[in-house]
Legacy VTK file of the C-alpha trace (Angstrom):
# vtk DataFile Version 3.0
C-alpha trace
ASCII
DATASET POLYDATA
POINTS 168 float
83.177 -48.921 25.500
85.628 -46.290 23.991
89.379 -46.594 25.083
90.907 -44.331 27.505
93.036 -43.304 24.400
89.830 -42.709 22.653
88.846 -40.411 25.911
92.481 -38.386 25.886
92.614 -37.656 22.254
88.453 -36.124 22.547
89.595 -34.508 25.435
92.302 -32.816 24.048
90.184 -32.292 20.688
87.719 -30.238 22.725
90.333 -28.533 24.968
91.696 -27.213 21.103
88.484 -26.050 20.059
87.966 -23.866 23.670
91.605 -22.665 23.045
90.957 -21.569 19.422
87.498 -20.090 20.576
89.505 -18.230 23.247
92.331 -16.627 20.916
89.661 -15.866 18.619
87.429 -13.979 21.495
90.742 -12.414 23.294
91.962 -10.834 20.146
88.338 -8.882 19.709
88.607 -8.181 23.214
91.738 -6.808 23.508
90.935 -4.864 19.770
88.052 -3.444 21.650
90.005 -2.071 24.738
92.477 -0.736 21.706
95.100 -3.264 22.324
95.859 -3.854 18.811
99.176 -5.645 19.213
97.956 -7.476 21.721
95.517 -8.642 19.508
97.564 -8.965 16.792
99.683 -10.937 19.481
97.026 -13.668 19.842
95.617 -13.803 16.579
98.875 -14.994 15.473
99.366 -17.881 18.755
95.575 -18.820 17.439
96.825 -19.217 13.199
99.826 -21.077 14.351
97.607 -23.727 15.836
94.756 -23.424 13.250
96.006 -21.500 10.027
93.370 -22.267 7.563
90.761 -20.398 10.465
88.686 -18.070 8.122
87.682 -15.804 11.621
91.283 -15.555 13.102
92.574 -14.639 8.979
89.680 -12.189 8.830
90.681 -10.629 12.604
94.391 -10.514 11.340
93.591 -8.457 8.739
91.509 -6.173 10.654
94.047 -5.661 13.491
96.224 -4.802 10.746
94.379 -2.288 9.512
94.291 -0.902 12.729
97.667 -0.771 13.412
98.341 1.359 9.793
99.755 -1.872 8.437
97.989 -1.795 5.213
100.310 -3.701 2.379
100.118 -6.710 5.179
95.822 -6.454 5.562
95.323 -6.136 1.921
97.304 -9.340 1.580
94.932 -11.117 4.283
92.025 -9.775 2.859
92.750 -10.984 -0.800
93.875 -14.480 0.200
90.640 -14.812 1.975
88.782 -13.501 -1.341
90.472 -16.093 -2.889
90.052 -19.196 -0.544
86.337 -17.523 -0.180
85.155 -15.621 -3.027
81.128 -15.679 -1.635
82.236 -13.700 1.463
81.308 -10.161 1.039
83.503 -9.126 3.974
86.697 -9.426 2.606
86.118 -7.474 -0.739
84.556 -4.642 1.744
87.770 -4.494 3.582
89.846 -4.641 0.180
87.680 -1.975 -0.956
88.280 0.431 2.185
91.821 -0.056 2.271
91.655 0.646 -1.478
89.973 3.697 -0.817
92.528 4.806 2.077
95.098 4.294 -0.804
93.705 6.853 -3.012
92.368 4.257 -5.539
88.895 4.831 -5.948
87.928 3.213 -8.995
89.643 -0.272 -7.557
87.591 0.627 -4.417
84.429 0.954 -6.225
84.726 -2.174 -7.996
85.690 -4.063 -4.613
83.062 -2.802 -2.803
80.264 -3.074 -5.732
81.785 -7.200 -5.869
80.956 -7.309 -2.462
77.320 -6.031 -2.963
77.260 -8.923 -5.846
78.018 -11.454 -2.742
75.815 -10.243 -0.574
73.177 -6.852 -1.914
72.191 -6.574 1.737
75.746 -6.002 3.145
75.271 -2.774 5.162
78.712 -1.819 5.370
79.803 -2.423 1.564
76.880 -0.375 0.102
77.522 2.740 3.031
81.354 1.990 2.113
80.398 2.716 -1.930
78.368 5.869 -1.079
81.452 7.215 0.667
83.431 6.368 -2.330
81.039 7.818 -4.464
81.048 10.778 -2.297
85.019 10.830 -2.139
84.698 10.645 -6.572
82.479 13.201 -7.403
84.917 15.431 -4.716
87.115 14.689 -7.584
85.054 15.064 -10.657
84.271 18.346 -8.843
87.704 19.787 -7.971
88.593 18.696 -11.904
85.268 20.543 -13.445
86.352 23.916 -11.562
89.802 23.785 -11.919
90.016 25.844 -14.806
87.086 27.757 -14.417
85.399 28.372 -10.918
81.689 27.850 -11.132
79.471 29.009 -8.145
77.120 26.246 -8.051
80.243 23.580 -8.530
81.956 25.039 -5.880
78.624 25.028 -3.423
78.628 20.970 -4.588
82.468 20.610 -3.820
81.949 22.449 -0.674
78.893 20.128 0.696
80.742 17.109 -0.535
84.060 17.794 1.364
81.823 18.612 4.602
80.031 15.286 4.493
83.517 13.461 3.870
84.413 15.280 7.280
81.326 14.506 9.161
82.854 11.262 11.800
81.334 8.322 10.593
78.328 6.661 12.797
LINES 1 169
168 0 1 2 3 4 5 6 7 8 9 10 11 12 13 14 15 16 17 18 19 20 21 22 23 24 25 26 27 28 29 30 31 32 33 34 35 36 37 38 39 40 41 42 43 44 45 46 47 48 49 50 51 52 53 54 55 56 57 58 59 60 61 62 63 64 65 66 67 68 69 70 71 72 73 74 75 76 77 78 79 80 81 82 83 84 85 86 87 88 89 90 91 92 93 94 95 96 97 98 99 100 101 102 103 104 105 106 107 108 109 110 111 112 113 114 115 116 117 118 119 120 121 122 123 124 125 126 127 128 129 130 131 132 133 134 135 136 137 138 139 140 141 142 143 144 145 146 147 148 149 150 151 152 153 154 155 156 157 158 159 160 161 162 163 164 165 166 167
């Protein structure tokens, strides 16, 4: 028969567990509402308990994104690259905020590393045809810098109106 110590200390095992599961689905709650701090908020009570928690890391990082705090997300996302390189997620996020910096090549490779991870990942391979998109924009504007050309500029025209188009 199992101690009552033996009892407390499963008890309060399991009543961890339910309070990291609960940080874990409060943060995505209160993301979804648009609560972002709040999120961020209880992200961060949930890592202090339980920092090496790959889900809570990932959520910090997304929160972050969300609240414009880039520099900080890109840091979450490449520590979790590096504590889980087989995880396409995190080189898909490195790879968008990448491409919300302006460097598209870096993006590319990020998001095509991702695709190496996982060649199904939904997300990475409609990320990289938006990158794609957002690089021939710039092949474009380069070719008919000098010299306008009317079937360029229909291209660069079509290109920048699909970059506009909300995503789905």
């Amino acid at each position: 028969m199992p101690s009552l110590r033996h009892c407390w200390m499963a008890v309060l095992m399991l009543a961890c567990g339910m309070a990291q599961a609960n940080a874990l689905d409060e943060a995505r709650d209160r993301l979804a509402r648009g609560d972002s701090a709040g999120a961020l908020e209880r992200v961060q009570q949930g890592l202090t308990r339980e920092p090496d928690n790959a889900q809570l890391r990932f959520l910090q990082g997304v929160v972050l994104m969300d609240l414009g705090r880039d520099a900080q997300a890109l840091e979450v996302f490449r520590e979790l690259n590096q504590s889980y390189p087989e995880l396409p997620e995190p080189l898909n996020n490195i790879g968008l905020l990448q491409a919300r910096a302006g460097q598209l090549e870096s993006a590319r490779q990020s998001l095509q590393d991702a695709l190496r991870a996982d060649p199904q990942h939904r997300a990475a391979r409609a990320n990289l045809g938006h990158v794609y998109l957002m690089l021939a924009v710039q092949a474009w504007e380069l070719a008919t810098a000098g010299m306008p050309d009317a079937g360029l500029l229909r291209r660069l025209e079509g290109a920048r109106a699909l970059l506009a188009l909300p995503a789905r």
